[in-house]
Structures are given as C-alpha cells and as structure tokens.
C-alpha positions as CSV (number, residue, x, y, z in Angstrom):
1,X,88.9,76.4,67.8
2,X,92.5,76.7,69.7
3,X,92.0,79.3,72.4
4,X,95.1,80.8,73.7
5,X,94.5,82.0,77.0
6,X,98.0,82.5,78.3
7,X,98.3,86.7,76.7
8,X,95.6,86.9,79.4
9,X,96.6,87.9,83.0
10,X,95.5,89.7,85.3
11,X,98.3,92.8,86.9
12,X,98.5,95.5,89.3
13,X,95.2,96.5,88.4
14,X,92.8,94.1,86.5
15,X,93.8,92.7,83.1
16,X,94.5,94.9,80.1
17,X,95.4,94.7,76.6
18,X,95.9,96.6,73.1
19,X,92.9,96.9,71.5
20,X,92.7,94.5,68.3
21,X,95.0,92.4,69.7
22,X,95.0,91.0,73.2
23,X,91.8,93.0,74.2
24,X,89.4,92.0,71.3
25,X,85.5,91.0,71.4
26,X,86.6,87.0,71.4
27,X,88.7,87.7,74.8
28,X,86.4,89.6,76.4
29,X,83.9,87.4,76.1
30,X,86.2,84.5,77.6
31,X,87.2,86.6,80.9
32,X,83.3,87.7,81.4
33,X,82.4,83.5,81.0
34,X,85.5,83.6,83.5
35,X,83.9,86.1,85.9
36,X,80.6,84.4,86.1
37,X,81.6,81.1,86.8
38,X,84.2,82.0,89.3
39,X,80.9,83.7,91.1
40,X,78.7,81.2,90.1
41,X,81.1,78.1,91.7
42,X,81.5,80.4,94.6
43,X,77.9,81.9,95.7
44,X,76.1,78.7,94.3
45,X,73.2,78.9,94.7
46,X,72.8,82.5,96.2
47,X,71.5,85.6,93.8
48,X,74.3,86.9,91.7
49,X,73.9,90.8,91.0
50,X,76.5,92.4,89.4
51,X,77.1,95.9,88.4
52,X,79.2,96.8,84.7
53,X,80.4,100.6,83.9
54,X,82.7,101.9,81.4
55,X,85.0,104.5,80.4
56,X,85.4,106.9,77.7
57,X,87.8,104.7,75.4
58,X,87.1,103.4,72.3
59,X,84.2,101.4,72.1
60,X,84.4,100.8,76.0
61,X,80.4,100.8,76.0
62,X,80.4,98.1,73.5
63,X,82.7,96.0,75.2
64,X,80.5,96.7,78.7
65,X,77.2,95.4,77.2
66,X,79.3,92.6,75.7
67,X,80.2,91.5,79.4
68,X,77.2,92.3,80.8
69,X,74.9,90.2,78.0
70,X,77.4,87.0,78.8
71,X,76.7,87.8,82.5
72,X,72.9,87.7,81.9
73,X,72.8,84.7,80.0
74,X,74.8,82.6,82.9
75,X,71.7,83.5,85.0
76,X,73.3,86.3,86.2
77,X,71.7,89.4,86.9
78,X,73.2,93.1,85.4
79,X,73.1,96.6,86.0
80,X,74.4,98.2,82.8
81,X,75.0,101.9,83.4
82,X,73.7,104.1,80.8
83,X,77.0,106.7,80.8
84,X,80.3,106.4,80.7
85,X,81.5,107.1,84.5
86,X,84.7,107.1,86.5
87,X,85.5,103.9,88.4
88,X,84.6,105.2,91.9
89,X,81.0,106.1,90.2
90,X,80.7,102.0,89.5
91,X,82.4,100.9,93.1
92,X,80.1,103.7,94.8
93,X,77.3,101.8,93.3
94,X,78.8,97.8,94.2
95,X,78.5,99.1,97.5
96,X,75.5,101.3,98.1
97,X,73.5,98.6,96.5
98,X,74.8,95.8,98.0
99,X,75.9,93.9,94.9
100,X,77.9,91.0,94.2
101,X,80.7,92.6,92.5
102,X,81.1,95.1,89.6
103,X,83.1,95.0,86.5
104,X,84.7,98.1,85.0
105,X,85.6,98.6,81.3
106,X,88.9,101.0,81.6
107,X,92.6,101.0,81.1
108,X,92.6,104.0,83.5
109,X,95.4,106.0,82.4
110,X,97.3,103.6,79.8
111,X,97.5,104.7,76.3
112,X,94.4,105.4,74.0
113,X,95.3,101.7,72.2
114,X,94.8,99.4,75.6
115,X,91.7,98.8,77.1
116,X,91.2,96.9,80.3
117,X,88.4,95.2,82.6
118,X,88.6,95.6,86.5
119,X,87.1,93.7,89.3
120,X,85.3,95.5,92.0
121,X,84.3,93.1,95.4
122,X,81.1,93.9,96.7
123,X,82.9,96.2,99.3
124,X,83.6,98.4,95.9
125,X,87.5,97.5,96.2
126,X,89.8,96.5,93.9
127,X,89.5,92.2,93.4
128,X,92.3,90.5,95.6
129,X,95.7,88.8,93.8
130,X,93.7,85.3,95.2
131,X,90.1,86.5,93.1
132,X,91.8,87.2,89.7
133,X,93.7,84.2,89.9
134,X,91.2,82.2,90.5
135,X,89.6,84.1,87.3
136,X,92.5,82.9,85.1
137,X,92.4,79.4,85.6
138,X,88.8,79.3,84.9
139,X,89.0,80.8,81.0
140,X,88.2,78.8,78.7
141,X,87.0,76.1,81.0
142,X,83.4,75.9,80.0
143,X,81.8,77.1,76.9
144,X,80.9,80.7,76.7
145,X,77.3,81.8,76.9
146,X,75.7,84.8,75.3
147,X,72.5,86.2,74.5
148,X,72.2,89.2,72.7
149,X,69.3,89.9,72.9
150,X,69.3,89.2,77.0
151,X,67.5,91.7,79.1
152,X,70.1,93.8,80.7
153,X,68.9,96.8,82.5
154,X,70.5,100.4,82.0
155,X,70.8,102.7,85.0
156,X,71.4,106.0,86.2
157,X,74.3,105.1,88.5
158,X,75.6,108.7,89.1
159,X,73.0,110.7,91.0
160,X,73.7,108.3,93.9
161,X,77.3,109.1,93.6
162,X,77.3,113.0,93.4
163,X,74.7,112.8,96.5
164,X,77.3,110.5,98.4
165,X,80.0,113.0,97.6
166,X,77.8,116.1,98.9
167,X,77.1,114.1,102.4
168,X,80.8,113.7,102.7
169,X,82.6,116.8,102.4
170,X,81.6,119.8,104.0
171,X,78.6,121.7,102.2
172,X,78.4,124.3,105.3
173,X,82.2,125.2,104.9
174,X,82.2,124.9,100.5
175,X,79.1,127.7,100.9
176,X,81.5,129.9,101.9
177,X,84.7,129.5,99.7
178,X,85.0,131.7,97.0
179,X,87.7,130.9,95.2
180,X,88.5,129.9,91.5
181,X,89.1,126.5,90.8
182,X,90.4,125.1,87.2
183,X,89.4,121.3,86.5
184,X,91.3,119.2,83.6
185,X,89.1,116.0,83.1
186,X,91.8,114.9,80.2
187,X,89.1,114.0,78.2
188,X,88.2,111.0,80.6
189,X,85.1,110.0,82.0
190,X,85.5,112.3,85.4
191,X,84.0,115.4,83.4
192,X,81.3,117.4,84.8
193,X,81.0,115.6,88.5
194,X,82.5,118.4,90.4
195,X,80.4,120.9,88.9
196,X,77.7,118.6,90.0
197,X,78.4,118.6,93.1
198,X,79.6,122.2,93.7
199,X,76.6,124.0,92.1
200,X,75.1,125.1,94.8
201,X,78.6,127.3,96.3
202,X,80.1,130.1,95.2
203,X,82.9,128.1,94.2
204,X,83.9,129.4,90.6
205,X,85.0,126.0,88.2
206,X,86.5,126.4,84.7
207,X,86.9,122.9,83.2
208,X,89.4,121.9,80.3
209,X,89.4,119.0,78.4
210,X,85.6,117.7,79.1
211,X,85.3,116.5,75.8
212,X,85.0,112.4,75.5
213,X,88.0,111.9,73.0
214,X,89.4,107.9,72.4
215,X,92.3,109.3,71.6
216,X,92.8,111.6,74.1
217,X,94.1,114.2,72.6
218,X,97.2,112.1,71.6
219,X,98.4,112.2,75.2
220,X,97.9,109.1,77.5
221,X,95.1,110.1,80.5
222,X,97.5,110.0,83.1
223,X,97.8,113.1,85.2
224,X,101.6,113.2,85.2
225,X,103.6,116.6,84.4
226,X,104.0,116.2,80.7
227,X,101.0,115.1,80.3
228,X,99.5,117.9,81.4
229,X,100.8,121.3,79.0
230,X,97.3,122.6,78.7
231,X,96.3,122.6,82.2
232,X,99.8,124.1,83.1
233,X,99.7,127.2,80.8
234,X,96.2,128.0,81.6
235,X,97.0,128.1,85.5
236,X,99.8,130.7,84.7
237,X,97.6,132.5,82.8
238,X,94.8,132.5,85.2
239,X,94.0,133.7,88.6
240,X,93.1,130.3,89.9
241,X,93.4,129.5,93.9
242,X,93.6,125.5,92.5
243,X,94.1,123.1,89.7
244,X,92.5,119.5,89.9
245,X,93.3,117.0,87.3
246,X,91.4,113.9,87.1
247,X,93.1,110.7,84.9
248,X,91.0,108.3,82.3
249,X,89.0,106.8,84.9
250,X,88.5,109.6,87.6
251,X,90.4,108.1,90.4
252,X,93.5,109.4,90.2
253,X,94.2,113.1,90.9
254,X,97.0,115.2,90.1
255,X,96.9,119.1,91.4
256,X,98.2,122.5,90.6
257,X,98.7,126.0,92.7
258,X,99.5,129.3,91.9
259,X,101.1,130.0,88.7
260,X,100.9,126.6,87.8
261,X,103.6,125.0,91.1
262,X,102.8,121.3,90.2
263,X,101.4,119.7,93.2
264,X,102.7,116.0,92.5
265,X,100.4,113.5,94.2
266,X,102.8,112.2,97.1
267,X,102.3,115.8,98.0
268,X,98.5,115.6,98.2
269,X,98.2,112.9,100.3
270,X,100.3,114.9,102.6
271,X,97.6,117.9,102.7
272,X,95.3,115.4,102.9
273,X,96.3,113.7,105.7
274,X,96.6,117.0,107.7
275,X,93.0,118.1,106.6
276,X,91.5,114.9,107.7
277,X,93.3,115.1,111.2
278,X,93.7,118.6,112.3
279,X,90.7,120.4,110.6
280,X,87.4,117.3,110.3
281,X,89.3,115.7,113.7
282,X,89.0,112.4,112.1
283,X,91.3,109.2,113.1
284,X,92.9,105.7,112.0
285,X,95.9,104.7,110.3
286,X,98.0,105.8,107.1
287,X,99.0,104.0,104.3
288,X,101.1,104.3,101.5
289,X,103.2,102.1,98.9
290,X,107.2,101.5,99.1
291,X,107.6,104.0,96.5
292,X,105.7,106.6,98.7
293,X,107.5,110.1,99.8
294,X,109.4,110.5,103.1
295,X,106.7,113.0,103.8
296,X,104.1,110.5,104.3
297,X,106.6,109.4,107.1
298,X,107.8,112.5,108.2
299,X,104.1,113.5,109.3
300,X,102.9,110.6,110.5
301,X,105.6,110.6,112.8
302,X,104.8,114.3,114.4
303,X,101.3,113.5,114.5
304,X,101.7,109.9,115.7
305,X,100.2,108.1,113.4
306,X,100.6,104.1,112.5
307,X,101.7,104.3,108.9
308,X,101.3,101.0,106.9
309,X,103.3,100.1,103.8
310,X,102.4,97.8,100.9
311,X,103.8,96.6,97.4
312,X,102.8,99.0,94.0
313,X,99.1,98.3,93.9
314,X,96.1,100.1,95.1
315,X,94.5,96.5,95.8
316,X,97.3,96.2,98.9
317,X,95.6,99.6,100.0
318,X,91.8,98.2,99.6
319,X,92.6,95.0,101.8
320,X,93.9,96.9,104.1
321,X,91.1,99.1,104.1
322,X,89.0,96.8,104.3
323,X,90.8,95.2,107.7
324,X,91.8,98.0,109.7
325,X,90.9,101.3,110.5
326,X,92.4,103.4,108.3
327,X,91.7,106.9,107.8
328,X,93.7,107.2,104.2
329,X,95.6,105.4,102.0
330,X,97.5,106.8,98.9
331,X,99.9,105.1,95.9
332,X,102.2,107.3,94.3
333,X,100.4,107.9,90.7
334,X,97.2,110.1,92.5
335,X,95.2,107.7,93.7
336,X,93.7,108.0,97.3
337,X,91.0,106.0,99.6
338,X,89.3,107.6,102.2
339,X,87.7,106.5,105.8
340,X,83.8,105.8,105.5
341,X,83.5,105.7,102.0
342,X,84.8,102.9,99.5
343,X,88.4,101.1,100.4
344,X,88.9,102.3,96.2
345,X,91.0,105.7,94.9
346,X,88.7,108.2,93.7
347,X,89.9,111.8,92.1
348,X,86.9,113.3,92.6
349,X,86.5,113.2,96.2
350,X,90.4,113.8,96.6
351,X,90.0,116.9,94.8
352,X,86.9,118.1,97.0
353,X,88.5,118.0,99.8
354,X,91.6,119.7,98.6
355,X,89.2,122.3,97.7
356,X,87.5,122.1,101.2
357,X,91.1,121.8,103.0
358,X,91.4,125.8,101.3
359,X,87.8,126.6,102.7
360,X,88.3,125.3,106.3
361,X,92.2,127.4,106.3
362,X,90.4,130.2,104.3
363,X,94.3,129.7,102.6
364,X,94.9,129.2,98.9
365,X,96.3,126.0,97.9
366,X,100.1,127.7,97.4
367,X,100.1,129.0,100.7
368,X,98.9,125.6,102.1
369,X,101.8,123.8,100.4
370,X,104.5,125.9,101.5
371,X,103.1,125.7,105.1
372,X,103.6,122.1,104.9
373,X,106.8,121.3,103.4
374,X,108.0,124.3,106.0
375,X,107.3,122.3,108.5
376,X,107.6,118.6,107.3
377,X,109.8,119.2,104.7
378,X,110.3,119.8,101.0
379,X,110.8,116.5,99.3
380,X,111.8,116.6,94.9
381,X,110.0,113.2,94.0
382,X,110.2,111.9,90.3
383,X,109.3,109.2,88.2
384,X,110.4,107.7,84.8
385,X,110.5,104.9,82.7
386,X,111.9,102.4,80.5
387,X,110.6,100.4,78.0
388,X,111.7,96.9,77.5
389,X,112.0,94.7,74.7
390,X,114.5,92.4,76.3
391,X,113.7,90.9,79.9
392,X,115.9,92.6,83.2
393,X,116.6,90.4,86.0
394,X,116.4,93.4,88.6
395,X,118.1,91.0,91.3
396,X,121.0,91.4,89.4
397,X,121.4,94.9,90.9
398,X,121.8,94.1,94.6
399,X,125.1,94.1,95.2
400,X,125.3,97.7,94.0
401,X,126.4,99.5,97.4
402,X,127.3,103.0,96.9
403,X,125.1,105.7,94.7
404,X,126.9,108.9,93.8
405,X,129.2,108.5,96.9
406,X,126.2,107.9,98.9
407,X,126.4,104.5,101.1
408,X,123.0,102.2,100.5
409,X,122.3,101.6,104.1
410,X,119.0,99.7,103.1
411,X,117.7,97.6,100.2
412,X,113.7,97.3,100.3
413,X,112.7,94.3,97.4
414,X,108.9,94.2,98.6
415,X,108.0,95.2,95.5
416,X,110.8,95.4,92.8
417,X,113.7,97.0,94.3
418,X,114.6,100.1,96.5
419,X,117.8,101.7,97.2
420,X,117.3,103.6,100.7
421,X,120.7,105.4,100.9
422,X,122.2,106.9,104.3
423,X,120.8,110.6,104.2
424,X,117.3,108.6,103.7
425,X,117.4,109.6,99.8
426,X,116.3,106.9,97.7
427,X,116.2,105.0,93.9
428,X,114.0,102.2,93.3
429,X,113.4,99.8,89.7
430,X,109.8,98.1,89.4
431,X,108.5,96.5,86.5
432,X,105.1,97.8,85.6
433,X,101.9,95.6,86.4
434,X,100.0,96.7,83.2
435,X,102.9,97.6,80.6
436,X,105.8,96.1,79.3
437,X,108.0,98.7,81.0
438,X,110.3,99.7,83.9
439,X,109.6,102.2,86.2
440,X,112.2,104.5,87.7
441,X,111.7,106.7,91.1
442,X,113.6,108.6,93.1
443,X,113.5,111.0,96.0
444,X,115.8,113.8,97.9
445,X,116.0,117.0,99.4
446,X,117.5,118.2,96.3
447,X,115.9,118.7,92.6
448,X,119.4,118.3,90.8
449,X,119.9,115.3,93.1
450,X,116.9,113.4,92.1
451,X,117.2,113.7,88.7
452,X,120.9,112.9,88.7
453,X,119.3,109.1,90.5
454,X,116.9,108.9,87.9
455,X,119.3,109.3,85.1
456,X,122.0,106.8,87.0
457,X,118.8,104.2,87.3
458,X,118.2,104.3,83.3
459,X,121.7,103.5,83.0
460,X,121.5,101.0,84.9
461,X,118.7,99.0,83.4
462,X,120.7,99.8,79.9
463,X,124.1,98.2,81.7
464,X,121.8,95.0,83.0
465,X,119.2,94.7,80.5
466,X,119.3,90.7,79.6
C-alpha cells in the first residue's frame, strides 16, 4: 500500500490533524514507528524509556496505547499513564524520572475534531524544529511494528506532579489566604488538580466545567474571551477574589477578577513577573514572543530585567529555558514556564501562583491589576483570525507605510509580520502553526484603537488574499 506521508507535519506545536482524516489509527501508527526509530538511530544502543499521556479528546486514550504498543514492540520501553492528564503532568514526569522523551496525545486547545501528538525531550520541553524534522523524514521508512498484546505498564503519573506543585509555591503563605477562587477546567484534562493541591488551605474553590466532554461543550478548549460565557457570568454573579481558566491540555491559563474584568494572558505574565521578583526575590531573564504586550517591556525595563524575544512558539521559549537563566517565559495565548521547574507552559502552576501573588499582597486580584497597569501601564491587546481557503503571501504587505495616519517606524518579520507604528502601537499577520488560518493582533493605549487595527488587518488579508 501507497502511504502518503506529505498531510503529515509537524507545526508550532507537534503535528495535528482532523480526526478521521489526517489523524486516523494508520497515521498514528506511522509517526509512533517514526518516533522510535528517530530514538532508536540516535541513543543506539542506550536504554530507551519513554513516557505516553493523553487528553480528554475523543478516543485520545486509544490513540496513546496505540503509540505506546508500537513503542514497546521496537524494544522500547513505556510508561502508559492510567488518566487522562494535562501536558505539564506528562513533562513533570519526563523529567522527574529521567526518561528519554514523552509523547503526548492532545490538540491542546484546537477544535473537538483535531487531535494531535507532541514531543516532550527528556528535559520535559517542547521537541526542537531540528527533532521533528528529523521525525518526518523518517515515516514510512521502515515497516511499522506493533504488538497488541505488548506489555506496556500503566502508571499513576499525577501524585508526583501535585507533590511537585505543593514544594513550589508557598504552602506557609496559601494557609493563610482565604479567599474564593472559581476554576473553569473547559471540560479538559486540568480538572480537579488545584483542588488537589489546595486542600489542605482555607482557600475556597468552585470549579465549572470539570466534566470530560469530547466535544467540549461545542466550544473549542481554548481560554480566549468568547470562549469563555459561563465562567464570565458566574464571576459576576459571584463574590470571587479570582477566576482561573485552564485550556484542553492544562497549560495554558486565562484569568478573571472582580465582576468578571477579563485578565487576558499578556496581562498575567506581567503579575507574574512582579510576584516572582519583588515578593519570592527570585532572579533571571524574561521572555516573551514578538506578539507579546509592551508591558512585558515596559517592566522589564523599571526593574532591569534582560527581556528575550522569540518567534510564535513555546518551543523558542523551552530552548531558551533550557540555555539561560531565565526566570519566566510567556506566549501570548496563556502559556507560561517557570524557573526550577520544566522549560514547558503549565496552567496549573500559573494559576497557583496568581493565587499566591493575592496571599503574599493580602490584595484581591482586581486591586493587583489596577496597581500594575497604574504604574506600567494599561495596554488593550486583542486577537483575531481569518480563515483561509486561498494562500496569502503576507510579504506582499511591506510596503504598507502609514496605519490610520500613524507612521510604521518599524517592521518586525521574525515570525510572520509586525507593524510597530511611531506611538509604539502595533498590528501584526501570522499564519497559524496548527490551523489553516491567519492570525490577527494588535495593541494600543486605546480599546477603540485596537480594534479599529484589527478590523484594518482583516481587510487587509481580504484585499491580498492570493
């Protein structure tokens, strides 16, 4: 049989694909017999152990023992875990016990219809551009093996996790904050971990949305605004001090305050940078992608931090991690790294400290917010896109040089391309990693500004589109 390996590929973030179509049990098969020759060519004749999780999508656990019984029977050996956990939870676990590598069923927050795998290095980080490459050009190069009947052990991998997660934030400071806290796990595999790891404060958590559901609900798990109705309405209903919203995968976060203020997450990494500096006196470098906020600047500036920038990617971040000394890195959908933990994102921890940020300040998370932007600055930051059916040559734009009367002092193309006008506003146009889509950003000083740039960037790609 004819195998067409070319709808395969590898993006931003591991390879994904529509269930029944591209991401079928024939495909996954020839990316795990892939992934276990690339290891195998490249360890020899070391031990190979790697680690498989999964998510809550559709038949995600079948397509996990599917990898991990092609693993097994290339000699390989597999630690299958017995739940559905977020990705940190299967990094945490690459790490802790020193594996090879770990593979991770997920499309993190795409649409209920894709599924995805990832590739975690033993570090627990997201596999380099020069890995998954490799990967490619090895499908379909030698016959697949499978056994299903190979012995694959099941394991616990979470109670190692939540113990991690207690040793890292503050117990001492969380046994003292009593505040209300709603959680919105968008039916994804981040459910009950918080709770977990909280039980022993008087920290009060109401959870939404804890339910596995495939289908999530009809909404894709992404913690973006209109995604997130039910979560919204409940925090104006509420008297909560905080809102956490995990994605599909648990390591993205998106956060609420008061009566339901949408914390967006360039925003968070912002608190989190001046929790993890001023309040735990911790230190090392910042970094965030070209479509991060000029906040992320703005602080690192007055606290004179080195601020590091890198394409759309959290990959980019985890090298870096990895490398240097960096104390946090953040992307602009919600996911954030931390110092002395994983170089990967992980909601979870992201939200904990939020949480202990509030106990160490003995502040609610609205007053926090507005302390910040009072002194940094108060940046409207938003996000669209555009789905393609026809291909857009985006460096057909550049010799745009004025937006709304605004000069473009500055064109960034590190990663699509960014329109960095005179008053430091800004427009950029990326094509999406994972999607057949274009991605539209923009950032000012002014709400009715920023979504004027958004609306001139769809036109755009309508006027250009090829």
């Amino acid at each position: 049989m004819q195998i067409n390996t070319t709808t395969i590929k590898f993006g931003t973030d591991g390879w994904r694909g529509i269930i029944g179509d591209d991401f079928t049990f024939a495909n996954v098969r020839l990316v795990s017999q892939a992934i276990a020759d690339y290891y195998k060519h490249t360890f020899k004749e070391k031990k190979i152990r790697i680690a498989v999780g999964y998510d809550t999508r559709f038949q995600s656990d079948t397509f996990a023992r599917l990898v991990a019984e092609v693993l097994s029977a290339n000699g390989i050996e597999v630690i299958l875990s017995d739940r559905a956990v977020p990705t940190p939870t299967l990094s945490f676990a690459v790490k802790n016990r020193k594996m090879t590598a770990g593979i991770m069923i997920t499309a993190s927050h795409n649409p209920a219809f894709y599924n995805g795998i990832k590739i975690k290095t033993a570090e627990g980080g997201a596999a380099p551009v020069e890995l998954t490459r490799q990967v490619e050009k090895l499908l379909g190069a030698n016959p697949i093996l499978i056994e299903p009947s190979a012995s694959v052990l099941e394991d616990n991998l979470t109670g190692e996790y939540i113990d991690f997660l207690r040793r890292y934030v503050d117990m001492k400071q969380l046994r003292r904050a009593r505040f209300r806290v709603l959680v919105d796990a968008m039916h994804g595999s981040g459910d009950s971990f918080l709770a977990e790891v909280l039980k022993a404060t008087p920290v009060k958590l109401e959870f939404l949305r804890t339910e596995p559901n495939p289908s999530f609900g009809g909404l894709r798990p992404e913690p973006i605004l209109e995604n997130l109705r039910v979560s919204y309405e409940r925090m104006k209903k509420g008297d909560f001090d905080l809102g956490i919203v995990l994605d599909g995968d648990a390591d993205r976060i998106a956060a609420f305050c008061g009566k339901g203020e949408f914390i967006n997450p360039q925003k968070i990494l912002g608190l989190l940078i001046l929790h993890l500096i001023q309040d735990r006196g911790m230190n090392g470098a910042v970094v965030k992608t070209v479509v991060g906020s000029n906040l992320i600047d703005n602080i690192c500036n007055t606290l004179h931090l080195k601020l590091y920038q890198t394409p759309v990617g959290f990959k980019y971040i985890s090298e870096l991690m990895v490398k240097e000394n960096i104390l946090i890195g953040g992307e602009e959908a919600g996911g954030i790294g931390f110092k002395n933990y994983i170089p990967e994102r992980d909601g979870s921890l992201a939200g904990l400290l939020l949480l202990e940020m509030m106990a160490f300040r003995k502040k609610p998370m609205l007053a926090l917010l507005k302390e910040m932007e009072r002194e940094f600055g108060r940046y409207y930051y938003l996000r669209t896109e555009v789905h393609l059916k026809k291909q857009l040559d985006l460096n057909m734009l550049r010799d745009i040089k004025n937006i709304f009367g605004k000069k473009v002092s500055s064109i960034d193309d590190t990663d699509g391309i960014k329109f960095i006008l005179e008053d430091r506003s800004w427009l950029m146009l990326r094509a999406s990693g994972t999607e057949p889509i274009i991605r539209v950003y923009a950032e000012s000083e002014e709400k009715n500004t920023t979504v004027a740039m958004l609306e001139f960037g769809k036109e755009l790609i309508s006027k250009y589109v090829v």
